[in-house]
N, C-alpha and C positions, 0 to 999 in steps of 0.2 A: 546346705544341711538337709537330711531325708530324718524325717519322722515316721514312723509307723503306727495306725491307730487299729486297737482291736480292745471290745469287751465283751462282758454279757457271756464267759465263756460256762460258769453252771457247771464246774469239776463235782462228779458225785452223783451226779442227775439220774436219773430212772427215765425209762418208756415203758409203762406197762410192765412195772419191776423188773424187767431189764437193765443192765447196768449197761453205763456207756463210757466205762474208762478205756476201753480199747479204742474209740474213738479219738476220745479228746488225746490219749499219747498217740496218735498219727496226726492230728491237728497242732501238735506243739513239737513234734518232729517237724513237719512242715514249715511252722513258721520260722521257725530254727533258723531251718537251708533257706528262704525269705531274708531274713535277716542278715546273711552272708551274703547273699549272693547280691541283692540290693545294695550292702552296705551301708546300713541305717545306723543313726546317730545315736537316735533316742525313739525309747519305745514309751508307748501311750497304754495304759491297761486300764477302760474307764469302766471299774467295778462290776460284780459279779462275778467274782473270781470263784468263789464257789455257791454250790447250789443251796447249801443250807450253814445256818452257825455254828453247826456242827459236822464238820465233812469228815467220811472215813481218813484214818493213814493212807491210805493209797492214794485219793485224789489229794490229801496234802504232799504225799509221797510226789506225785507229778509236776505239780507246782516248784516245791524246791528245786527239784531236779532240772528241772527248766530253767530255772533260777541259775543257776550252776553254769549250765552251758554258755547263758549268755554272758558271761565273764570273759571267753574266750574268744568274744566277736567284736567288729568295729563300735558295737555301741556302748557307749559310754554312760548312757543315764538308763535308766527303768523309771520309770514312775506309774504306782497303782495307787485307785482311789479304792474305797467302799464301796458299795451299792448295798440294797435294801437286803438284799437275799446273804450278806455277809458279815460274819462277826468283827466287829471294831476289833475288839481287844484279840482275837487270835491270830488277825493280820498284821499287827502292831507290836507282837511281845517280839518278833526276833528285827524289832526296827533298828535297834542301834548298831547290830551284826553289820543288817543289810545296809544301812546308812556309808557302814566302813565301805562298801562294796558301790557303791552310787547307784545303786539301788532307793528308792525315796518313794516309802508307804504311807499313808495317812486315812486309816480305818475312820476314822469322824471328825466330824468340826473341833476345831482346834481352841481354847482358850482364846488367843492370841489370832484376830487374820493372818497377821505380816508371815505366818507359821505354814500358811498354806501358800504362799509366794514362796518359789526355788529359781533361784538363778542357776544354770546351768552350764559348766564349764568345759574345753577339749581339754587336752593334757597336757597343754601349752597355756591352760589357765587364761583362754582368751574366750570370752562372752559367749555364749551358744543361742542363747534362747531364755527367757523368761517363763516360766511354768508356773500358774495361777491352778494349784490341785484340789477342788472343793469335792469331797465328798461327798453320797449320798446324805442329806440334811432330813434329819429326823424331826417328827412333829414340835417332841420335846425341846429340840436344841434350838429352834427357833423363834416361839411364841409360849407364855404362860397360859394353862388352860384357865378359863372361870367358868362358875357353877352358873347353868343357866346360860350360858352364853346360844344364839342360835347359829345355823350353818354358815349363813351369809357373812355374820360377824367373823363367825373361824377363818374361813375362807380367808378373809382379806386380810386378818392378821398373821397366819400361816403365808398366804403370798408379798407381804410385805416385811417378814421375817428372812425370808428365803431371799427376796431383790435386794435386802441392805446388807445382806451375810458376802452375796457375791461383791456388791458396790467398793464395800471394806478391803475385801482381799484384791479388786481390780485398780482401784485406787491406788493399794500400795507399792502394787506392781508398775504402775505409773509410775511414781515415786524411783522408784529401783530405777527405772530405765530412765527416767533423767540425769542418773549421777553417771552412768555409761557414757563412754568417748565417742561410739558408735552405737548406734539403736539395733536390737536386736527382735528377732520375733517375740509376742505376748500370744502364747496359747493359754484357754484356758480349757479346765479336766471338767465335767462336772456328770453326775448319774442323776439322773431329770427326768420329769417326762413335758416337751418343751411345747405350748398351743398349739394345736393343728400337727400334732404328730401323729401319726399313723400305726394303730395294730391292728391284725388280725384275728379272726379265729382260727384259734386253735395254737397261738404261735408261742403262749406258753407268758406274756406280758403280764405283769399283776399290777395292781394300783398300788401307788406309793400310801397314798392319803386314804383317810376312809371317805368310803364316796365320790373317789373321783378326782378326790379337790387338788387343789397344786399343779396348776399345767401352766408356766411362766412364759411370758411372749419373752421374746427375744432379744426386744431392746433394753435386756441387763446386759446387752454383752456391747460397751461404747466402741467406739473406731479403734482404740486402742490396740483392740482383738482383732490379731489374723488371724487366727483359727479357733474352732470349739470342738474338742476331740467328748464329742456325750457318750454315753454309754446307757441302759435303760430297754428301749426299744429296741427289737429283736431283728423287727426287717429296716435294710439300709435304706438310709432316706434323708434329704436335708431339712434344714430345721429354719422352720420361718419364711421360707423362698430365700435363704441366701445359701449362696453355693459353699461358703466359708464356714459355717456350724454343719455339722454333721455327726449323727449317728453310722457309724458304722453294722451295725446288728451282730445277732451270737453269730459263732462258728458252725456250730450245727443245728441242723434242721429239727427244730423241737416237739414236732407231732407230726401225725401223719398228715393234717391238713396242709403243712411246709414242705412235703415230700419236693415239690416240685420246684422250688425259691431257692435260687443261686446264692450262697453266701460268701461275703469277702472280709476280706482287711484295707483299710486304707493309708498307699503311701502318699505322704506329703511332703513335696518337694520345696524350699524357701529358699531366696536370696536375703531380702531385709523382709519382704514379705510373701504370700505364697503363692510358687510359681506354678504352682501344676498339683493337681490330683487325682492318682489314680488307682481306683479301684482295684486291687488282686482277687481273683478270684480263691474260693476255696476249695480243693479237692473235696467231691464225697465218699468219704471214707467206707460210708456202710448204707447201701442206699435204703429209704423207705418206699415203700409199695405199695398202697390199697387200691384190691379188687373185687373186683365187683361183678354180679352175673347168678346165673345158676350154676348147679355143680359142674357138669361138664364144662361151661366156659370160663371158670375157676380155675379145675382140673387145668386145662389147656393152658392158661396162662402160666401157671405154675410149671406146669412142662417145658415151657418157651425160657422162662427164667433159669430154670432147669439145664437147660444146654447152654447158656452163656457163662454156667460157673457161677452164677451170682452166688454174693451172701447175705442175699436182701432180708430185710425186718421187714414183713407183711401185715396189712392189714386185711381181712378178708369179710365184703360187705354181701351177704347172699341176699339175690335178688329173686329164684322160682316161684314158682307158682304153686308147685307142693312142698308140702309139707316134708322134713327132713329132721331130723335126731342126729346127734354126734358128729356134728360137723366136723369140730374140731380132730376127732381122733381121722375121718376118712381125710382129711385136707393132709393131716401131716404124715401119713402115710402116701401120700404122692413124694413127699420132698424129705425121705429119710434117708440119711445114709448123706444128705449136705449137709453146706454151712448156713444154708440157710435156717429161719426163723420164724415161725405165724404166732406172732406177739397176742392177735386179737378179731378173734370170730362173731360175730354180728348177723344172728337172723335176722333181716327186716322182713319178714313176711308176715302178714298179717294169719295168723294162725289158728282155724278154728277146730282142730282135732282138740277135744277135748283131754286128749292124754299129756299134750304138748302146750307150754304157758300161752294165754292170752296174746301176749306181745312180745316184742324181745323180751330180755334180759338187760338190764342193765348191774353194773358192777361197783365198785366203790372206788374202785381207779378209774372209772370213766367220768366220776362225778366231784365236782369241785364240795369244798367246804361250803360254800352258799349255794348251791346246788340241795346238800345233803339240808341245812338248815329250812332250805323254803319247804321240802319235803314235809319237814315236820311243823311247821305253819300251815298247810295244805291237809295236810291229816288231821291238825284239833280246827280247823274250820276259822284260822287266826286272818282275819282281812280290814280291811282299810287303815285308820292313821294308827290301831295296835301296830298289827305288822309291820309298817315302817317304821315307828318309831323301834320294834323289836329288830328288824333287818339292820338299823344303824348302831346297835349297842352291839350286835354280833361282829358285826364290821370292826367295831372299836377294840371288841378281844383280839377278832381275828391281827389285828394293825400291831397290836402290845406284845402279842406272842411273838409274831413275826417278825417284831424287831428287838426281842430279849434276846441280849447278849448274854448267852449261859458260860460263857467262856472267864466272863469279869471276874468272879469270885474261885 
């Protein structure tokens, strides 16, 4: 049996108000001819399917359509979970359609564990695979808040909310695989962020929890588990030192600080349990590029990109020693008349022409929500236990917004 694991795909997504659906439909063409040519059983989609609770038509547009095609291929199951960046209910309203289709959605925690257990069958109606599909677990679905509680206390009810949610659903998948003639693989789905995982700057990662909190070691997942298809973290990476849980990362490279991080998909190959795994690489469809230098070694660079055809998205970090005005119109007057793109211009020079600002420029797309907020704790002069106790309630809206389902009603 081949499994395919991929999440974290963020249909919808901006770079510096750039859209990037021309991306993501060459990355779901791609996986497509992957999925043919492989001939993969069953596909793994561990949440973040799109970028917000609210994605245009068109990256719904893509999704379906994708949806569609895979009907036509060796695989037989689809299974997608939630992640934090997606609407429950808007991935869930056309469930029963796709259900007909063995297609198998599950936007949030379910009433019911046993609901999150799918047996999975060929078309010969003989055993495939066990699929344990835990959604992204929202604060709420797991623990009751109290008034007055402190972080320590959340914490460890929030993590042992989350250990007995998974216990529930892997237990009964236990259960399931006893009454089988032959044992068959237990994968389990889950959008996490797992102890000792790994992100970067700049790769685009949010916290689930406010503050941090929520990062589960590993041993919720018993021997049971041959695999753990996560989803969450952006760059690929195992989870806990075992080679068997793995994040596979997004499809594309989320900022310019990623320009450079090969992204994949993982196929997993299984007899009863798994025999191989192996990373596919991703095509980059549209590269990104940040340069750096003074104008002429700019200029030049741009030139060199220039005779390759590229249709890179640039970032461009000026580094001279004088002073310079309208970067951006002379830069893209080098590279007019391409496909290329200078997404985002950056004097770093320290600037004392009094005609020209202080310091750079910064932007409101360059600066996060907590970014903008410490801003304005920094201006009324707001410091020691105010401010954090202020930084953690902003956290708490920022957490409620971002996980309101506007879709529900």
């Amino acid at each position: 049996m081949k499994l395919l694991h991929t999440s974290d795909w963020h249909l919808g997504c901006h770079l510096y108000g750039k859209k990037r659906i021309d991306e993501h439909e060459h990355f779901l063409n791609w996986l497509h001819g992957v999925i043919e040519e492989q001939s993969i059983d069953i596909l793994c989609i561990a949440g973040d399917i799109f970028d917000t609770t609210t994605p245009s038509n068109r990256a719904q547009s893509l999704y379906f359509r994708f949806l569609r095609k895979i009907l036509f291929t060796s695989c037989s199951h689809v299974i997608i979970i939630g992640g934090n960046h997606d609407s429950p209910t808007l991935l869930e309203a056309p469930g029963e359609l796709l259900r007909s289709l063995d297609i198998h959605v599950i936007g949030s925690k379910t009433e019911l564990p046993e609901k999150e257990v799918l047996l999975l069958k060929n078309e010969n109606e003989t055993p495939l695979a066990i699929v344990c599909a835990v959604p992204y677990l929202r604060d709420r679905d797991v623990r009751q808040s109290r008034p007055g509680e402190e972080s320590v206390e959340k914490e460890h009810l929030l993590l042992e909310g989350i250990r007995n949610h998974f216990r529930e659903v892997i237990n009964h998948a236990g259960s399931v695989q006893k009454k089988l003639e032959q044992p068959v693989p237990v994968i389990v789905m889950g959008h996490l962020f797992m102890a000792g995982g790994k992100t970067f700057d700049g790769d685009g990662t949010r916290d689930l929890y406010v503050g941090g909190l929520g990062r589960i070691c590993c041993d919720i997942f018993p021997e049971i588990v041959n695999y753990a298809a996560l989803g969450h973290l952006h760059t690929p990476q195992v989870a806990g030192q075992n080679p068997l849980f793995r994040y596979c990362g997004s499809p594309l490279q989320m900022s310019f600080k990623e320009a450079e991080n090969q992204k994949q998909v993982l196929l997993v190959e299984f007899d009863h349990k798994v025999k191989e795994i192996t990373p596919l690489i991703v095509p980059c469809f549209r590269e990104l590029v940040s340069l750096q230098g003074d104008i002429e070694e700019i200029k030049a660079s741009l030139t060199r990109l220039l005779e390759t055809g590229s249709n890179a998205r640039v970032e461009i970090l000026y580094t001279g020693n004088n002073a310079a005005a309208d970067l951006s119109h002379l830069f893209n007057e080098t590279i007019q008349s391409s496909d290329m793109e200078i997404l985002r211009t950056v004097n770093t020079t320290a600037v004392k022409n009094i005609l020209l600002p202080a310091a750079p420029r910064e932007t409101l797309e360059e600066l996060s929500e907590n970014d903008v907020f410490r801003r304005c704790l920094d201006t009324n002069q707001i410091e020691g236990n105010d401010r954090n106790e202020l930084i953690r309630r902003f956290n708490e809206v920022l957490t409620d917004l971002g996980e309101a389902d506007k879709n529900a009603e």
